[in-house]
Every structure is written in structure tokens, then in C-alpha cells.
Backbone of each chain as nested JSON, in Angstrom:
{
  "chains": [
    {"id": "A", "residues": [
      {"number": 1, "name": "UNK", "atoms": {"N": [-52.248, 154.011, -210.871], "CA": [-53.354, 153.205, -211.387], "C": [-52.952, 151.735, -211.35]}},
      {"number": 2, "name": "UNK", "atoms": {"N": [-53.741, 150.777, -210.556], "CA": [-53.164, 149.602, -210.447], "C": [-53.545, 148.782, -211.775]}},
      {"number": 3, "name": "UNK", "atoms": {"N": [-52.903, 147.41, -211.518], "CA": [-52.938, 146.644, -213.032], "C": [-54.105, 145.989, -212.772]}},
      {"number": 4, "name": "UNK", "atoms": {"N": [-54.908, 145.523, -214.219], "CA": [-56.557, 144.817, -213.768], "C": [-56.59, 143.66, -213.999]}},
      {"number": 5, "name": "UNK", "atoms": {"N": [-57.434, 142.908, -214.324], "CA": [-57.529, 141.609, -214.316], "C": [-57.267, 141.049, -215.737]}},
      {"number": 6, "name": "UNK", "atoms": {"N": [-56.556, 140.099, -216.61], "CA": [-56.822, 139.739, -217.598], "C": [-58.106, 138.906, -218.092]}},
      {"number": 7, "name": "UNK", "atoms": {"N": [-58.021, 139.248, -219.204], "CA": [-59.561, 138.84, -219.581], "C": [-59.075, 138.754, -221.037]}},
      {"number": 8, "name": "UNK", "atoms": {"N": [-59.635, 137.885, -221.541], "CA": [-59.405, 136.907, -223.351], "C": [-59.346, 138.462, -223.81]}},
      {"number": 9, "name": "UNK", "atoms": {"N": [-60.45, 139.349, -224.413], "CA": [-60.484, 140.521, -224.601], "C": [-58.887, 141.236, -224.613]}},
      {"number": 10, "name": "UNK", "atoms": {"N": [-58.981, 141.094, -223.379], "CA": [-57.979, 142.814, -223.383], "C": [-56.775, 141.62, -223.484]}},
      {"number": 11, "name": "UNK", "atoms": {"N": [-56.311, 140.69, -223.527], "CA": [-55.229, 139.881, -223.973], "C": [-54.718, 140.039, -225.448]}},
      {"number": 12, "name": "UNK", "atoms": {"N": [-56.166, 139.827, -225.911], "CA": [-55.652, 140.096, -227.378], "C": [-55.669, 141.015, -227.84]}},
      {"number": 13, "name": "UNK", "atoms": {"N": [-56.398, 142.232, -227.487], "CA": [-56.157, 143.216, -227.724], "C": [-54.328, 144.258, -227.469]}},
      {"number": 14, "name": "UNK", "atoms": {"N": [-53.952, 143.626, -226.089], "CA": [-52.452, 143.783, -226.176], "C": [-51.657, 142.727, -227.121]}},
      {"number": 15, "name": "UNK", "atoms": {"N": [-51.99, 141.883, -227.49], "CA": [-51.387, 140.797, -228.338], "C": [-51.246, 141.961, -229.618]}},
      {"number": 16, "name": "UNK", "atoms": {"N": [-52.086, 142.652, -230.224], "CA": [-52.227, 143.242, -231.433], "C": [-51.319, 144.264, -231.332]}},
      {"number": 17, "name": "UNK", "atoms": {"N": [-51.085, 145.04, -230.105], "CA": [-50.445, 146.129, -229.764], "C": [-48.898, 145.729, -230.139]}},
      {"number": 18, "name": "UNK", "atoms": {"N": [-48.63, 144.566, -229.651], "CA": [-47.121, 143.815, -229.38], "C": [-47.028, 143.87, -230.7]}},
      {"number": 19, "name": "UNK", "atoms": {"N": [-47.848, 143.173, -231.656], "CA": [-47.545, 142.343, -232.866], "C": [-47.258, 143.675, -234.066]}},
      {"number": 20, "name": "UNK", "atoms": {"N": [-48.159, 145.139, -233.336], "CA": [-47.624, 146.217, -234.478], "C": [-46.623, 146.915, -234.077]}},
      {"number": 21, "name": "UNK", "atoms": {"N": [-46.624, 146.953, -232.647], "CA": [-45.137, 147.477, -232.582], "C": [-43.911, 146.756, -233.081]}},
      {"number": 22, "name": "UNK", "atoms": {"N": [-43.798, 145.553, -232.571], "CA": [-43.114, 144.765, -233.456], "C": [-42.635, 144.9, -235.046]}},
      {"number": 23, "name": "UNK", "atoms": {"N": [-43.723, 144.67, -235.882], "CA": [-43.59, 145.084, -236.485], "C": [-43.03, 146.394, -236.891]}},
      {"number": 24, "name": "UNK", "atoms": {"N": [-43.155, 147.373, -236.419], "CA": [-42.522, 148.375, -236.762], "C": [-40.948, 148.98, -236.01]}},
      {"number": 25, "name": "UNK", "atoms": {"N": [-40.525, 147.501, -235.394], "CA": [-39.426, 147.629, -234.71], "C": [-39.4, 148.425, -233.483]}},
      {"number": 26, "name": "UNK", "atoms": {"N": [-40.304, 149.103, -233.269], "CA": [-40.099, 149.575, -231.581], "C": [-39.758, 148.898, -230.48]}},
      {"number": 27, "name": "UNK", "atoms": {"N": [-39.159, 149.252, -229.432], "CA": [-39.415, 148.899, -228.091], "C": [-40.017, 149.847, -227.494]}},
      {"number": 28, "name": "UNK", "atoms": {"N": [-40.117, 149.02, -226.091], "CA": [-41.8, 149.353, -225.544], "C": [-41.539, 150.449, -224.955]}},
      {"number": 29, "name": "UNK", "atoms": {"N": [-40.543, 150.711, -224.785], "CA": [-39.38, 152.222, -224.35], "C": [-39.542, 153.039, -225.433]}},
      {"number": 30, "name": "UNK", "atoms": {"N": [-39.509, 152.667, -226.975], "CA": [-39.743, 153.606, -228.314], "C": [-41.059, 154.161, -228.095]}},
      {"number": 31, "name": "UNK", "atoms": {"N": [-42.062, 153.222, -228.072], "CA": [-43.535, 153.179, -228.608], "C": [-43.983, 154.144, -227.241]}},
      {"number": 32, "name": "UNK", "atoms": {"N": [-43.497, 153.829, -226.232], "CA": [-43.903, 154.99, -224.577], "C": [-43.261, 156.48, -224.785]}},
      {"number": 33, "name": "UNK", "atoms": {"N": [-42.448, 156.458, -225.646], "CA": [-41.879, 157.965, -225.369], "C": [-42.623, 158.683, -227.318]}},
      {"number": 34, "name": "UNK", "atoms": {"N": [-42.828, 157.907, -227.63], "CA": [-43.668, 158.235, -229.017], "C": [-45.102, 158.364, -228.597]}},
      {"number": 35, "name": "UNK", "atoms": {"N": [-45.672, 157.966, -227.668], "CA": [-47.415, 158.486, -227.359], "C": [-47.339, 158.814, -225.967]}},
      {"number": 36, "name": "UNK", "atoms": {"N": [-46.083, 159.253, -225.348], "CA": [-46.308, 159.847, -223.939], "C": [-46.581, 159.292, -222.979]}},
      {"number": 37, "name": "UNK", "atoms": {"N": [-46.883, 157.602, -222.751], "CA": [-47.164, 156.771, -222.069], "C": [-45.745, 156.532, -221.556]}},
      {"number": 38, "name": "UNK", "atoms": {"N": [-46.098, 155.745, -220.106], "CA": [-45.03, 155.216, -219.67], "C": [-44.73, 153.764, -219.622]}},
      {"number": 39, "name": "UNK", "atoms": {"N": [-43.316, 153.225, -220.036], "CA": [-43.107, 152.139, -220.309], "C": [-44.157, 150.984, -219.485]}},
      {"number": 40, "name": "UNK", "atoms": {"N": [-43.659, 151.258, -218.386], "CA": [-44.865, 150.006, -217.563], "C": [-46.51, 149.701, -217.975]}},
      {"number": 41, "name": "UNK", "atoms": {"N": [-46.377, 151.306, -218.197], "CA": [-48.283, 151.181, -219.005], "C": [-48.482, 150.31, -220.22]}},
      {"number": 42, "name": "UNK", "atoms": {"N": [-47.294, 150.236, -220.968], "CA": [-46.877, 149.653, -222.46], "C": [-46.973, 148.079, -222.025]}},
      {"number": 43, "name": "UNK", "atoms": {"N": [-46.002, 147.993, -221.364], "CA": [-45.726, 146.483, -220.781], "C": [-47.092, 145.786, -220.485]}},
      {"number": 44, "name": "UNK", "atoms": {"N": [-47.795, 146.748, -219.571], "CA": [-49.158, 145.999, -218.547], "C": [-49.786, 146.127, -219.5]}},
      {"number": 45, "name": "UNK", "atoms": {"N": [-50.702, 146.624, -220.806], "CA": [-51.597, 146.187, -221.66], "C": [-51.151, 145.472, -222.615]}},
      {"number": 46, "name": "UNK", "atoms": {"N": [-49.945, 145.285, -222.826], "CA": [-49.618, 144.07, -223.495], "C": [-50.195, 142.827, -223.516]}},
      {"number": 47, "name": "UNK", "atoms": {"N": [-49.642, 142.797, -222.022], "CA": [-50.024, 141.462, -221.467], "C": [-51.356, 140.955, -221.379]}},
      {"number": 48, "name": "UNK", "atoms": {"N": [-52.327, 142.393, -221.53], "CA": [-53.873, 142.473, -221.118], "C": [-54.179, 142.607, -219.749]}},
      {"number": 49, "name": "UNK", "atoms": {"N": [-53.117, 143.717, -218.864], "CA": [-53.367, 143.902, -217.949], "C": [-54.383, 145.636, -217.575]}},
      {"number": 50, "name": "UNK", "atoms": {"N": [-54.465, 145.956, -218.715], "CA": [-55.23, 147.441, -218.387], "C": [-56.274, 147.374, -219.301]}},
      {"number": 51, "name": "UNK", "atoms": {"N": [-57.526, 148.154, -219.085], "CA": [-58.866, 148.118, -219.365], "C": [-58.501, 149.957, -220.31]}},
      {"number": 52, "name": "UNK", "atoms": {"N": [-57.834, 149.735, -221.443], "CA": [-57.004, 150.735, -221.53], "C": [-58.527, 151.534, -222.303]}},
      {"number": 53, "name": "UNK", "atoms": {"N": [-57.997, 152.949, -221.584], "CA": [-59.356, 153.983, -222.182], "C": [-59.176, 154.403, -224.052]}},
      {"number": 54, "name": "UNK", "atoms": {"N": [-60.173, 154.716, -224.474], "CA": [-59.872, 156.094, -225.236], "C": [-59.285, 156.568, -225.89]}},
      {"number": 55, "name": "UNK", "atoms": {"N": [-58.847, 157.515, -225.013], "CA": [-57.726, 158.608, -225.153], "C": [-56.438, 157.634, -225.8]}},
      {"number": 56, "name": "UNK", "atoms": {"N": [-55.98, 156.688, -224.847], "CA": [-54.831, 155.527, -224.716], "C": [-54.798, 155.059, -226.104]}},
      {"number": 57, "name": "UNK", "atoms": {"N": [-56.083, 154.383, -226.365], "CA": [-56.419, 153.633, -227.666], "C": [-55.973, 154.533, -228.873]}},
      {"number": 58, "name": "UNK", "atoms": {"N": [-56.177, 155.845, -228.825], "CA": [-56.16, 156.974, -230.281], "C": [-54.767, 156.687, -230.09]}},
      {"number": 59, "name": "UNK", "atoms": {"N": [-54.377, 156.936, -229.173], "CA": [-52.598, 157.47, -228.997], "C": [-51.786, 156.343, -229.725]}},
      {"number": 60, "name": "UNK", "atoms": {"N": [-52.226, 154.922, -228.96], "CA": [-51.666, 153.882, -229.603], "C": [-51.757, 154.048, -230.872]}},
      {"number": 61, "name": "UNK", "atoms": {"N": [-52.381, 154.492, -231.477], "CA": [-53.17, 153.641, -232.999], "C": [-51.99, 154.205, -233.631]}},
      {"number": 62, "name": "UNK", "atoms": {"N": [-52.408, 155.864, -233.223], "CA": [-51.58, 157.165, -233.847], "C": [-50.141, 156.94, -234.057]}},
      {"number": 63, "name": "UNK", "atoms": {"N": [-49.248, 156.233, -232.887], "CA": [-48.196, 156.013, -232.774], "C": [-47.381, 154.882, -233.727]}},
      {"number": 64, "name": "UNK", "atoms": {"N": [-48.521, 153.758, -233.288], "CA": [-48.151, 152.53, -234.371], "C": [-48.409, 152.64, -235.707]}},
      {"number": 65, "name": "UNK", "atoms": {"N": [-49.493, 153.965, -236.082], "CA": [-49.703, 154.382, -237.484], "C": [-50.346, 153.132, -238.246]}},
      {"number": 66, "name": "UNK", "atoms": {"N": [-51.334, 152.528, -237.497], "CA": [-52.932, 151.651, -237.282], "C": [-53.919, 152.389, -237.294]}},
      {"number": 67, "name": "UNK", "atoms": {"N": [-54.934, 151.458, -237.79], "CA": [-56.131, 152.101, -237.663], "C": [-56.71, 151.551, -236.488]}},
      {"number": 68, "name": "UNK", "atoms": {"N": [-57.613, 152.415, -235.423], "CA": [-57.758, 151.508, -233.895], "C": [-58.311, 150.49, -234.371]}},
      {"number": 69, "name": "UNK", "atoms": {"N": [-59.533, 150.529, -235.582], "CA": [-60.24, 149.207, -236.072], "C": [-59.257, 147.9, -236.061]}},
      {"number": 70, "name": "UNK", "atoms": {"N": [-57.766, 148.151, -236.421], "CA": [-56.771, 147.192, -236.774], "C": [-56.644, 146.778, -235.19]}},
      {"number": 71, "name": "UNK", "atoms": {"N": [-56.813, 147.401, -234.09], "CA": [-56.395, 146.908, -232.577], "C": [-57.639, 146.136, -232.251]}},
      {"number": 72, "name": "UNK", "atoms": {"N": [-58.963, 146.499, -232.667], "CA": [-60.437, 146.32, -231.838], "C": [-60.946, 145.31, -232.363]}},
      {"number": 73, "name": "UNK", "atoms": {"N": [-61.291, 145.527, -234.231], "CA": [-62.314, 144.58, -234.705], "C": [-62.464, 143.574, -234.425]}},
      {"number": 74, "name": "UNK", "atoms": {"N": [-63.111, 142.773, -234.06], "CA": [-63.644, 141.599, -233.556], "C": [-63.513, 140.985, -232.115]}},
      {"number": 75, "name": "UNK", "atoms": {"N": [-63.232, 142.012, -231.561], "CA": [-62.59, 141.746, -230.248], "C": [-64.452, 141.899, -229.217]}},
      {"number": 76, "name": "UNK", "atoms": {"N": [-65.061, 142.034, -230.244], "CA": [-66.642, 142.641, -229.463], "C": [-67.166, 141.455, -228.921]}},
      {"number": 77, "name": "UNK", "atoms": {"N": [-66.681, 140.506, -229.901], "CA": [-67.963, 139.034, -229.89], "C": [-66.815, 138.442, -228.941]}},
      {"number": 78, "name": "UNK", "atoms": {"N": [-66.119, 138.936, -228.268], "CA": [-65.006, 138.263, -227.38], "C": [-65.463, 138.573, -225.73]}},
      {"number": 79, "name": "UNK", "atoms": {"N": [-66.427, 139.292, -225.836], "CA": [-66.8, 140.309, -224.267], "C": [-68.132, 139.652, -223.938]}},
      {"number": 80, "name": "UNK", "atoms": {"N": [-68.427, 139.205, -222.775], "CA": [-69.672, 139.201, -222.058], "C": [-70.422, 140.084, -222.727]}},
      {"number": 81, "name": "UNK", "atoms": {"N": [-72.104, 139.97, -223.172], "CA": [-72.665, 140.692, -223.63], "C": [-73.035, 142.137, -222.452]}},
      {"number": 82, "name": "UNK", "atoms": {"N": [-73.232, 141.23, -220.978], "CA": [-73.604, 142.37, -219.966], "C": [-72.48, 142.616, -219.162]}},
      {"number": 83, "name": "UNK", "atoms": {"N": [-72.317, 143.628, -218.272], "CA": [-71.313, 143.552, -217.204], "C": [-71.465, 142.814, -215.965]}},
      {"number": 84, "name": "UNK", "atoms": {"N": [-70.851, 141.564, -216.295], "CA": [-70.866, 140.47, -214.634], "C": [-71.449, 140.938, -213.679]}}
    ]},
    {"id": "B", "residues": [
      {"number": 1, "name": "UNK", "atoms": {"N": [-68.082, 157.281, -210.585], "CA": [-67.087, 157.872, -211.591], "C": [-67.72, 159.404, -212.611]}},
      {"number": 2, "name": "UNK", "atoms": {"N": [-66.466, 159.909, -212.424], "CA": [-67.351, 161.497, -212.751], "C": [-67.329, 161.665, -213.741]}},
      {"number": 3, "name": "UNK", "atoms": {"N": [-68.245, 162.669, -214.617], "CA": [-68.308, 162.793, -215.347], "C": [-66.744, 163.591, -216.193]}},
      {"number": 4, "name": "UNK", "atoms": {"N": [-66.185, 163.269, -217.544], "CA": [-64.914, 163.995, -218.167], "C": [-65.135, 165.218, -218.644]}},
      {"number": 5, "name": "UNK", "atoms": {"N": [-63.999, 165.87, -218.9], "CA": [-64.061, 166.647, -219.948], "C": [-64.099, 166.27, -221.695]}},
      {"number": 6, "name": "UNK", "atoms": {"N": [-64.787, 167.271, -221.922], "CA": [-65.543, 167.035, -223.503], "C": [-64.007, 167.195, -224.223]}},
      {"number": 7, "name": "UNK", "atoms": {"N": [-63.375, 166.417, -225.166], "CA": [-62.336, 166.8, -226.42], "C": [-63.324, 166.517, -227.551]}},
      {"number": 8, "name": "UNK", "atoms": {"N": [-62.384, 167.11, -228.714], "CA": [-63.172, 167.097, -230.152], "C": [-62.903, 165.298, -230.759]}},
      {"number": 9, "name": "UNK", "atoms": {"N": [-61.929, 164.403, -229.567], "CA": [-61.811, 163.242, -229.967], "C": [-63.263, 162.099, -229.635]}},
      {"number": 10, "name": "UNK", "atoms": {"N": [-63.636, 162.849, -228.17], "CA": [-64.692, 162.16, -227.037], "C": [-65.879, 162.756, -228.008]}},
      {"number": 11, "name": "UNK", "atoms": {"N": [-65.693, 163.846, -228.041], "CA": [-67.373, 164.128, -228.516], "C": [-67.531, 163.51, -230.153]}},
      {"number": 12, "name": "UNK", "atoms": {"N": [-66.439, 163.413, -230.947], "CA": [-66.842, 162.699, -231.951], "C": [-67.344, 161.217, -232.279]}},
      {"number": 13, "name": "UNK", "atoms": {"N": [-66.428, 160.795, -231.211], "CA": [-66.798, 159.074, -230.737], "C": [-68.64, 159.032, -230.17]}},
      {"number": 14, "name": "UNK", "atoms": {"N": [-68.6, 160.025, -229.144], "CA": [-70.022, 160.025, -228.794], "C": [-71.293, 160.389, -229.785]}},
      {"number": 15, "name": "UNK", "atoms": {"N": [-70.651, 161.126, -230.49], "CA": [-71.391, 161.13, -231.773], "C": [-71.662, 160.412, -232.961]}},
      {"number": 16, "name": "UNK", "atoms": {"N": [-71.063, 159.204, -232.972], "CA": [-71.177, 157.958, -233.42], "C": [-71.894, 157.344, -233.086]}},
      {"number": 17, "name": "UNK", "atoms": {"N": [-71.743, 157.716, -231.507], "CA": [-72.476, 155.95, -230.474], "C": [-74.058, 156.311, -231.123]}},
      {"number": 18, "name": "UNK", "atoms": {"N": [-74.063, 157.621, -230.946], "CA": [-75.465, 158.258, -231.299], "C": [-76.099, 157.905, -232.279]}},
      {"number": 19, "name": "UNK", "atoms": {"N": [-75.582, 158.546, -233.235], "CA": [-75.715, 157.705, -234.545], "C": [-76.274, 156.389, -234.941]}},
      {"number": 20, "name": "UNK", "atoms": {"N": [-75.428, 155.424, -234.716], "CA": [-75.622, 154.706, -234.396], "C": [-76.85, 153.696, -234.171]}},
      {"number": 21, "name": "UNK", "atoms": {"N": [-76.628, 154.603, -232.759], "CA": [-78.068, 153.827, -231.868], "C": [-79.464, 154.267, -232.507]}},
      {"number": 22, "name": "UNK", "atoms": {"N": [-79.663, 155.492, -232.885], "CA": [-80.392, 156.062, -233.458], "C": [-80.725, 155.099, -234.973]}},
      {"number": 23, "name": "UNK", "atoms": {"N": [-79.803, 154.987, -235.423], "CA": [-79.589, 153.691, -236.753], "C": [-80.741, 152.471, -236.688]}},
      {"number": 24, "name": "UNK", "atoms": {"N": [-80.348, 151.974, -235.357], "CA": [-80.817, 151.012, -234.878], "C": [-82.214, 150.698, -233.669]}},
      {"number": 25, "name": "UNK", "atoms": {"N": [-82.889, 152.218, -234.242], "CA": [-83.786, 152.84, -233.107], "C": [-83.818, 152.378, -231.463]}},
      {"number": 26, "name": "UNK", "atoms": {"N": [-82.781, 152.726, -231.342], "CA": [-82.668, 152.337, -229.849], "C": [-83.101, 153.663, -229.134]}},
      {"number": 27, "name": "UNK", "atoms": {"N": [-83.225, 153.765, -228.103], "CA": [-83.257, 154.898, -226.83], "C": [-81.738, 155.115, -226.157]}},
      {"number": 28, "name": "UNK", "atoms": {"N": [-81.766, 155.85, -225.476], "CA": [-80.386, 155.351, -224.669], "C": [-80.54, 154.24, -223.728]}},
      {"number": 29, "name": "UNK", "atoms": {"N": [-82.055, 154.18, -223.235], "CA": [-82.393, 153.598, -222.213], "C": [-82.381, 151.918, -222.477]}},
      {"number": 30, "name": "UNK", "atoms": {"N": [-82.8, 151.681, -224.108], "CA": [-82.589, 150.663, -224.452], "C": [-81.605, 150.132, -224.844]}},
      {"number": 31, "name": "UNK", "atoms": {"N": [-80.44, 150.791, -225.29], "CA": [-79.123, 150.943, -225.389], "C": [-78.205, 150.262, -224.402]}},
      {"number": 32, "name": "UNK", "atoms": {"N": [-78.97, 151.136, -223.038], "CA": [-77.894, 150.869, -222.206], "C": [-78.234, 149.766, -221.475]}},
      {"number": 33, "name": "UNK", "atoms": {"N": [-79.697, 148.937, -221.82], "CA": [-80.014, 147.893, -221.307], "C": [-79.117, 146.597, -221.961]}},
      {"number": 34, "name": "UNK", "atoms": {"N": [-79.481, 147.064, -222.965], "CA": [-78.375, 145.421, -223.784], "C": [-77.335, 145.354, -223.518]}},
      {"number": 35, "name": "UNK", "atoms": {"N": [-76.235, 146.488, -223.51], "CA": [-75.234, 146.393, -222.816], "C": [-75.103, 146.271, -221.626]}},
      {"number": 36, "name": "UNK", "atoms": {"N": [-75.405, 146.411, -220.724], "CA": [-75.692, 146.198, -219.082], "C": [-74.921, 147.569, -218.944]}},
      {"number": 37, "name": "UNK", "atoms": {"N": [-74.626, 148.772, -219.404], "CA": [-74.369, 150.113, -218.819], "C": [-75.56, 150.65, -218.189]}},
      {"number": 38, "name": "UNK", "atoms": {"N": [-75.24, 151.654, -217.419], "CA": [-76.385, 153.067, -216.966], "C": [-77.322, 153.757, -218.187]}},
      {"number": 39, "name": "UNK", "atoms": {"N": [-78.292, 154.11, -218.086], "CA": [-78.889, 154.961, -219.059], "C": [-77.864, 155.993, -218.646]}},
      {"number": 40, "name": "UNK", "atoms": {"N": [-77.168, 157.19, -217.735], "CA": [-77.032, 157.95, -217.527], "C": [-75.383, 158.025, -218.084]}},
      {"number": 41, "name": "UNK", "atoms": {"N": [-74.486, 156.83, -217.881], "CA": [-73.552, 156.537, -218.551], "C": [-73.998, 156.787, -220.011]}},
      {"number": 42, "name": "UNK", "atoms": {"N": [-74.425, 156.554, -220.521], "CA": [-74.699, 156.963, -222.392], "C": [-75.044, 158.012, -222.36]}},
      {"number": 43, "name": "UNK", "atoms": {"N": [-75.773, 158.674, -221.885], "CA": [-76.022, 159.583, -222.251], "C": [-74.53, 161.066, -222.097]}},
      {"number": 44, "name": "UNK", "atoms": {"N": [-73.608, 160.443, -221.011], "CA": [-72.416, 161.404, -221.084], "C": [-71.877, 161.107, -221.82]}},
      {"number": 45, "name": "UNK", "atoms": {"N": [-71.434, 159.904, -222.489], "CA": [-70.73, 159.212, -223.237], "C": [-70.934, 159.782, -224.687]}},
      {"number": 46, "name": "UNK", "atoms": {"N": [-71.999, 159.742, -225.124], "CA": [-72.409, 160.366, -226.09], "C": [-72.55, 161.812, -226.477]}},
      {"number": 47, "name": "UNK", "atoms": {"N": [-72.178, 162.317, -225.239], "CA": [-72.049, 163.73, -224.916], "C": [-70.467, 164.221, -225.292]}},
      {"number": 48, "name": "UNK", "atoms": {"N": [-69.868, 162.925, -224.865], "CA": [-68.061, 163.479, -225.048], "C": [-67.855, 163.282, -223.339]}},
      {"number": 49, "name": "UNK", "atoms": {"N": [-68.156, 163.328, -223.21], "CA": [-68.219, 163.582, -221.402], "C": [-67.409, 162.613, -220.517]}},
      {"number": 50, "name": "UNK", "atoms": {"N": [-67.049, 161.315, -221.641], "CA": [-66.457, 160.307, -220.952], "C": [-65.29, 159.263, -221.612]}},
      {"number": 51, "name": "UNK", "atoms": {"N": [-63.849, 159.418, -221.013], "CA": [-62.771, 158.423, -221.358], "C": [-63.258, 157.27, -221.555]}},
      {"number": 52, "name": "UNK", "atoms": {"N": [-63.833, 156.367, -222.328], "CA": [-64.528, 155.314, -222.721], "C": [-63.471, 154.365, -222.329]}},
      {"number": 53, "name": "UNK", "atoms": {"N": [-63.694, 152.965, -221.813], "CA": [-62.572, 151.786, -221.667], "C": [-62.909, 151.122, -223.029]}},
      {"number": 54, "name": "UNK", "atoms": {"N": [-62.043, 150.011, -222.599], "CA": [-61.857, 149.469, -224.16], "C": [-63.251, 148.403, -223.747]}},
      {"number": 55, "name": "UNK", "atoms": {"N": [-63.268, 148.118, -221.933], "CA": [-64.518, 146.692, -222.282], "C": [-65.924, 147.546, -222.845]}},
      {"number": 56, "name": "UNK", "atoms": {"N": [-66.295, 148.607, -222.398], "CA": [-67.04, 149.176, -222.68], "C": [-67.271, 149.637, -224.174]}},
      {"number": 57, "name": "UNK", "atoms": {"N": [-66.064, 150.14, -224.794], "CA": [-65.941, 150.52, -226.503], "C": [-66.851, 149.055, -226.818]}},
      {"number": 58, "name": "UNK", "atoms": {"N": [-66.496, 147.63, -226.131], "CA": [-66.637, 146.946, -227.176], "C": [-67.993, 146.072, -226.527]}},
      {"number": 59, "name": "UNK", "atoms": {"N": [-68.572, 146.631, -225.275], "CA": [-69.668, 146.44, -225.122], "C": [-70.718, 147.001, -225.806]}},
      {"number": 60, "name": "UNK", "atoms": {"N": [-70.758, 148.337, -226.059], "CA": [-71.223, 149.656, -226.901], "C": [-71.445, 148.939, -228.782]}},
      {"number": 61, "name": "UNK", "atoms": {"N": [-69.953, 148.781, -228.974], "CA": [-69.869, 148.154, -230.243], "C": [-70.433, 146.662, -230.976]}},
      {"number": 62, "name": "UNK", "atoms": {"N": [-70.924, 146.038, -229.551], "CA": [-71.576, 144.485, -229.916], "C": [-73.307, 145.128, -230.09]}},
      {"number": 63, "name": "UNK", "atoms": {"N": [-73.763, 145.994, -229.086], "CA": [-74.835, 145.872, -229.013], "C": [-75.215, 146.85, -229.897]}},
      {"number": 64, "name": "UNK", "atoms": {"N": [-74.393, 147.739, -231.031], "CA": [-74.951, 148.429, -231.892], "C": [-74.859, 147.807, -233.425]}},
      {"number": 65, "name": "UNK", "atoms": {"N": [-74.367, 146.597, -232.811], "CA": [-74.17, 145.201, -234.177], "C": [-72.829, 146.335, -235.536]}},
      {"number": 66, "name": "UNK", "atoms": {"N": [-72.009, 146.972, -234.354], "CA": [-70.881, 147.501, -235.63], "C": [-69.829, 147.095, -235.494]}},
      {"number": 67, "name": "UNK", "atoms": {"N": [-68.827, 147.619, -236.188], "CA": [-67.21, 147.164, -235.604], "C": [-66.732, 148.117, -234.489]}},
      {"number": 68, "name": "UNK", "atoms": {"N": [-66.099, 148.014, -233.685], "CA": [-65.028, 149.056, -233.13], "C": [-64.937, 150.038, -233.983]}},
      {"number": 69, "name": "UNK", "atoms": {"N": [-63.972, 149.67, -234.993], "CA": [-63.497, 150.156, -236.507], "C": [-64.317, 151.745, -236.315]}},
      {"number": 70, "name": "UNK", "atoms": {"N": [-65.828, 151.296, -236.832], "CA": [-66.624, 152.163, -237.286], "C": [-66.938, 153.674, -236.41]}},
      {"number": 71, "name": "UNK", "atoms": {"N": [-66.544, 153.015, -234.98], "CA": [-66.755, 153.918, -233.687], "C": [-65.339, 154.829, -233.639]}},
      {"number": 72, "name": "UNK", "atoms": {"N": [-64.213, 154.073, -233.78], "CA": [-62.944, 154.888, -233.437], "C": [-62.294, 155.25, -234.787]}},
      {"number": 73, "name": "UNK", "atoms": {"N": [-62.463, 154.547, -235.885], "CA": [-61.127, 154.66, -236.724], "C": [-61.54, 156.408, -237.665]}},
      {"number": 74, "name": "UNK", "atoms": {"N": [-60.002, 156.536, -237.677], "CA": [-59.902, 158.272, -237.67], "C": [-59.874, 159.209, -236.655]}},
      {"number": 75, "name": "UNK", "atoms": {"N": [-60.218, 158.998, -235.428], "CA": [-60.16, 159.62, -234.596], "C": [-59.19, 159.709, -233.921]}},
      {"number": 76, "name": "UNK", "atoms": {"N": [-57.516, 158.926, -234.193], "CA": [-56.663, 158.975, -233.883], "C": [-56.041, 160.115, -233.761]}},
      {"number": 77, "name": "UNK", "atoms": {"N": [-56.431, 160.717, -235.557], "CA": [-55.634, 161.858, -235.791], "C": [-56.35, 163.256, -235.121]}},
      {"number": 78, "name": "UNK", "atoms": {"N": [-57.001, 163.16, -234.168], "CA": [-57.697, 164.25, -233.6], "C": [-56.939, 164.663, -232.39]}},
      {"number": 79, "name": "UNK", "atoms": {"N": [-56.286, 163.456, -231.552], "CA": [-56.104, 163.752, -230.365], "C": [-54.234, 164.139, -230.501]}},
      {"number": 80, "name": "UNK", "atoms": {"N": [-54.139, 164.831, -229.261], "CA": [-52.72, 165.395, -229.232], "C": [-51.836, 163.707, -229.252]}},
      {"number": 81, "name": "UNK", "atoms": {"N": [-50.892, 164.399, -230.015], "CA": [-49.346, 163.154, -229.77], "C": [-49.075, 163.019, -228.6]}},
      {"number": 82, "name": "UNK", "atoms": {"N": [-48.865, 163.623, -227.313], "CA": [-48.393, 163.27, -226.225], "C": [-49.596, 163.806, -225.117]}},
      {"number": 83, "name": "UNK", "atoms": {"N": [-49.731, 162.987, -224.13], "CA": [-50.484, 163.591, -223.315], "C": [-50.045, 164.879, -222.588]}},
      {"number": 84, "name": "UNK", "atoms": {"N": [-50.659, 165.34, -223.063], "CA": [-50.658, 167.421, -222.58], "C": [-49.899, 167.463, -221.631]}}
    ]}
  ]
}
């Protein structure tokens, strides 16, 4: 699966990811083998390089022991209302 | 993009969107106009039928005037710890 485009959105949305793993002392090697992801996948939405699904999002939350609301909220009024 | 398989994580999320929209007497059709999705996209979506992205969670989530929060949180603890 290749890496996507950054966009303000999914930037900060990996910004939040960084800032709870962090917090909870992981590396991105901890936090990938704790939700089954692979490190690079960890790395690339960090940065806001993946349009990360779902499934991804529960796993994260689950792992960092967040609520997804704690990854998402306000991240809505951050998105184009339509798709470009 | 094809349609997914249904989990008890997807179909609960889709059962929100529903909700929701229904809240806010929308159609799907009108639904999926404000957001610039497919009518036919919501309607799987809401079915369970579909790995939701995050631009989309939060396209879904602007135009039903809620949080993310309200759409995902709890549903963490539904889905498996590691991908199967």
C-alpha cells in the first residue's frame, strides 16, 4: 500500500498518535507489535502519510488506551467539506 | 472499490452514521450530497460493509454536525488486538 499525500487533517491526526504514544513511552516498534501493524505503517501516519481506515483507527485507540474521539475530535472542521 | 466484509465493529459505526442522519432527517441521498460521497457508498457504509478512511470518518462527521468521538468512541474495544 503506497504512502498518500499529506493533508493538515491526517497531519494532525498522526501528530496525536505520536503525542500518545509518547506519552505512554512506546516506540513505534512497541506501539506496531501491540496493534499488529507494521512499523513503517506507524512511522507513515505519523507523519500524515496514510488516509488510515477504521479498523487501523480502533486498533490505535485500543493500543494507546485513547478514546478514538481523543485522535479525531475536531479534526472535521479541518477537511474540505466535498471531495476535490 | 468493493464492497467489505460486515464486523460487529463496521456495522456498529454504520449504525451510528444512521442514526444519526436519521437525527438530522437526512436521506442517504442527501447525506451523501453534502459530503460529496456516493448515495451507494452510504448506504454500504451504514450497512458495515465498508473499512471507512479517516477523510471520509470526518467528512461523514462534519456533515452530520457531530464529533468523530460520537461515531467511533467505544468501538475500540470491539475489534480484535491484532489483525487476524
Amino acid at each position: 500500500m503506497a504512502v498518500q499525500a499529506r493533508t493538515p487533517w491526517r497531519e494532525a491526526f498522526g501528530a496525536r498518535i505520536r503525542s500518545a504514544r509518547l506519552a505512554r513511552g512506546l516506540t513505534q516498534e512497541g506501539l506496531a507489535e501491540t496493534c499488529g501493524l507494521h512499523p513503517t505503517y506507524i512511522g507513515d501516519a505519523e507523519r500524515g502519510e496514510r488516509n488510515v481506515s477504521l479498523d487501523n483507527i480502533l486498533r490505535l485507540a485500543y493500543a494507546l488506551k485513547v478514546r478514538p474521539g481523543e485522535l479525531l475530535d475536531g479534526l472535521e472542521r479541518r477537511i474540505p467539506k466535498k471531495v476535490p
